[in-house]
LUMPANU-757854 format. One record per residue: residue in one letter; residue number from 1; x, y, z of N, C-alpha, C in turn. Coordinates in steps of 0.1 Angstrom, whole numbers, always signed. Layout:
# residues N
(pt 'A'; NUM; (X; Y; Z); (X; Y; Z); (X; Y; Z))
...
END
This chain:
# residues 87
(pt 'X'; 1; (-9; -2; +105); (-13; -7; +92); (-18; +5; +84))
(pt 'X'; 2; (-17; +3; +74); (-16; +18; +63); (-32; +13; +56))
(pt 'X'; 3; (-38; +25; +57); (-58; +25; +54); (-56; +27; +35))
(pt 'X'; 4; (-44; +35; +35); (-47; +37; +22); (-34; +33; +10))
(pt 'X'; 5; (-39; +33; +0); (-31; +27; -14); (-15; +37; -18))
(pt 'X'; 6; (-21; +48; -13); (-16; +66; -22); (+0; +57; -17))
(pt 'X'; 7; (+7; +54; -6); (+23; +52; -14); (+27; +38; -20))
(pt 'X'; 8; (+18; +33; -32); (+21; +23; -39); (+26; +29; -47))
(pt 'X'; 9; (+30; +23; -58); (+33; +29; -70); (+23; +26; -80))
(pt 'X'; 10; (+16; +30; -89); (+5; +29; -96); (+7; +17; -105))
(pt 'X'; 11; (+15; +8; -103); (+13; -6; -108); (+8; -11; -101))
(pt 'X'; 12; (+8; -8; -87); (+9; -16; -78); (-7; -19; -74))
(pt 'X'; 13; (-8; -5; -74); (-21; -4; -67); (-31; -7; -75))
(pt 'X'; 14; (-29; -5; -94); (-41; -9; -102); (-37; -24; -103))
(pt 'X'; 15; (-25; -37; -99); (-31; -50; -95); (-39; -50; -83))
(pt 'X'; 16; (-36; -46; -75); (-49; -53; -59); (-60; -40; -63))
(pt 'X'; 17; (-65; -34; -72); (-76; -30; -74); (-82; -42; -81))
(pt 'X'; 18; (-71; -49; -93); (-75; -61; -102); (-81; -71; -89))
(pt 'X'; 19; (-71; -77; -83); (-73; -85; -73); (-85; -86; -68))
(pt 'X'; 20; (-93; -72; -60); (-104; -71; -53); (-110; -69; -61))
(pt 'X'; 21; (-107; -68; -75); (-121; -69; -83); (-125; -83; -86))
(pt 'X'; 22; (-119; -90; -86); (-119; -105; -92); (-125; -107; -77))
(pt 'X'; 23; (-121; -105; -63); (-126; -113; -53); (-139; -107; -49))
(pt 'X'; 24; (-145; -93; -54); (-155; -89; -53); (-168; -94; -62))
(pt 'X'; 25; (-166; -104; -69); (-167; -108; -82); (-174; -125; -72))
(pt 'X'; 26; (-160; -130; -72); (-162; -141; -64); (-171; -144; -51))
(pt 'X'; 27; (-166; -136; -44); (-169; -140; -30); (-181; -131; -21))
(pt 'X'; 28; (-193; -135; -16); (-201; -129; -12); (-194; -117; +0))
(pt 'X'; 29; (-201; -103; +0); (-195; -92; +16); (-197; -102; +25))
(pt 'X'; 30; (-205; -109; +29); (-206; -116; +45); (-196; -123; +44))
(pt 'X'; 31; (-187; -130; +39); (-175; -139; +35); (-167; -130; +41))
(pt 'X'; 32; (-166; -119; +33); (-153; -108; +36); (-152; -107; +48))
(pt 'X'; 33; (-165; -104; +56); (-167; -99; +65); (-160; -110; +79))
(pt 'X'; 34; (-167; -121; +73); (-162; -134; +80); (-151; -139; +79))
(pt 'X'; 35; (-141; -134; +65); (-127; -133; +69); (-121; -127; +78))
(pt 'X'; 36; (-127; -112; +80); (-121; -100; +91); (-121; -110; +102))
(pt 'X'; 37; (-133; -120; +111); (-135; -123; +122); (-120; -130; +124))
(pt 'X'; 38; (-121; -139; +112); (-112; -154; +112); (-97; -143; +116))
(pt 'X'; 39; (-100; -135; +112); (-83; -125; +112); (-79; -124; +126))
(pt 'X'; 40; (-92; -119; +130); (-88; -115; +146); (-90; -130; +155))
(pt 'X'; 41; (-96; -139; +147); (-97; -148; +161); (-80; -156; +159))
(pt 'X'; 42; (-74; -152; +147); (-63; -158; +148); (-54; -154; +153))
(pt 'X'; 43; (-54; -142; +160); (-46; -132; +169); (-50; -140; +184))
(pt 'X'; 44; (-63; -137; +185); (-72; -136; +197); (-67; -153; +202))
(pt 'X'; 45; (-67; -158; +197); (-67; -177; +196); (-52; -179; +204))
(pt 'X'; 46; (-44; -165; +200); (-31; -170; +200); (-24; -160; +214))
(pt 'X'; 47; (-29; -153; +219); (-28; -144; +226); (-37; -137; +237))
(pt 'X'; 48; (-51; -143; +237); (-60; -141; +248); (-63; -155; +254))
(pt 'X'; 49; (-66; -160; +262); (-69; -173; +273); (-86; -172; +270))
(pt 'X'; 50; (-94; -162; +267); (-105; -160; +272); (-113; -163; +255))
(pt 'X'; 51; (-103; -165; +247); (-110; -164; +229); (-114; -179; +229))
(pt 'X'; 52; (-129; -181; +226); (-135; -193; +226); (-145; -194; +211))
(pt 'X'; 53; (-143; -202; +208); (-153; -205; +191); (-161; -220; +188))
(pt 'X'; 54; (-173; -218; +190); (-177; -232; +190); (-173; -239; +173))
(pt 'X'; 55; (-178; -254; +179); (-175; -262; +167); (-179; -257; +150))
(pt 'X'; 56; (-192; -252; +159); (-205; -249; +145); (-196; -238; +133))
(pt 'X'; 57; (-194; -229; +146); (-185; -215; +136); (-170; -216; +133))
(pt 'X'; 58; (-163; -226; +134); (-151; -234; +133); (-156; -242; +123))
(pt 'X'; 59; (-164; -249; +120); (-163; -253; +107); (-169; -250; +93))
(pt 'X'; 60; (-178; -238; +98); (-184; -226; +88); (-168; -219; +84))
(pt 'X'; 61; (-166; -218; +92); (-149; -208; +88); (-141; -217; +82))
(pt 'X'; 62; (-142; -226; +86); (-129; -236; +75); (-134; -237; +60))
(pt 'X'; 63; (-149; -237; +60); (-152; -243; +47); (-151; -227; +38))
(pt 'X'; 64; (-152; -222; +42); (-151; -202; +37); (-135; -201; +35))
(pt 'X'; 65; (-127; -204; +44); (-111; -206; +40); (-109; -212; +24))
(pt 'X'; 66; (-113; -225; +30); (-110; -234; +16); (-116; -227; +0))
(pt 'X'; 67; (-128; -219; +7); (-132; -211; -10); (-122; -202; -10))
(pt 'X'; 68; (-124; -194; +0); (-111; -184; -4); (-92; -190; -10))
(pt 'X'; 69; (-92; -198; -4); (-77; -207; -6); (-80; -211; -23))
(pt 'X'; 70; (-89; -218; -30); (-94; -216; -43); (-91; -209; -51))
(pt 'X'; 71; (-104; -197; -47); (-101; -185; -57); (-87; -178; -53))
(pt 'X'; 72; (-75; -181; -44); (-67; -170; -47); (-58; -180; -58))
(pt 'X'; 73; (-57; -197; -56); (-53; -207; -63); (-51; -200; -75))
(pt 'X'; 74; (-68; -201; -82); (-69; -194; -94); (-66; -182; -97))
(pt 'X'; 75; (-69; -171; -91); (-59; -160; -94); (-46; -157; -101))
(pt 'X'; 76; (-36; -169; -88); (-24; -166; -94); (-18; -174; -100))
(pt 'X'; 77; (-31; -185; -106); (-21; -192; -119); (-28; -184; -134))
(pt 'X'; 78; (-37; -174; -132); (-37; -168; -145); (-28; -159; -141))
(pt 'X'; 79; (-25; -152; -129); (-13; -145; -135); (+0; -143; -135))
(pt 'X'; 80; (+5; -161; -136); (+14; -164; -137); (+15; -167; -151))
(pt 'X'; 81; (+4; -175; -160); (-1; -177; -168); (-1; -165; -180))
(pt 'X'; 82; (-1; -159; -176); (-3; -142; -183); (+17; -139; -183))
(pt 'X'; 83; (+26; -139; -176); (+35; -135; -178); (+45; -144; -187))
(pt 'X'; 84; (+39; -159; -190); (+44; -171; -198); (+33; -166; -214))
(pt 'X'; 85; (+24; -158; -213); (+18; -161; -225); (+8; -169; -229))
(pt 'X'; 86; (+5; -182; -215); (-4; -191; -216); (-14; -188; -209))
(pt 'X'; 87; (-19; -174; -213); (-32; -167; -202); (-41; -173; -213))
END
């Protein structure tokens, strides 16, 4: 996986600068952070015998999904919104 932006093409890269500015905006670092986990336990979940997650942090993580699932909702109907003119 590629750490950096440099072979986007400069449209590309100044949307997901937009993007993470709007989610930087939204969503608390510990969130982010607690996405990272949810990333790996969805590997780890799927591919180790030994990956275990209690109830408590399984449903801390669902309710952090559903915000995230939200704000990207809203995201991409303004900018779909934006290319109709009805931004």
């Amino acid at each position: 996986m590629k750490k950096s932006l440099s072979h986007l093409p400069p449209h590309k890269r100044a949307a997901l600068k937009r993007i993470v500015g709007y989610i930087r905006e939204e969503v608390d670092p510990a969130m982010i952070i607690l996405f990272e986990l949810l990333k790996k336990a969805y590997v780890d979940a799927r591919y180790k015998k030994s990956y275990k997650i209690t109830k408590r942090e399984l449903e801390y993580l669902a309710g952090r999904v559903r915000k995230l699932r939200t704000l990207t909702r809203k995201i991409c109907r303004e900018k779909i919104a934006s290319f109709t003119g009805n931004a």
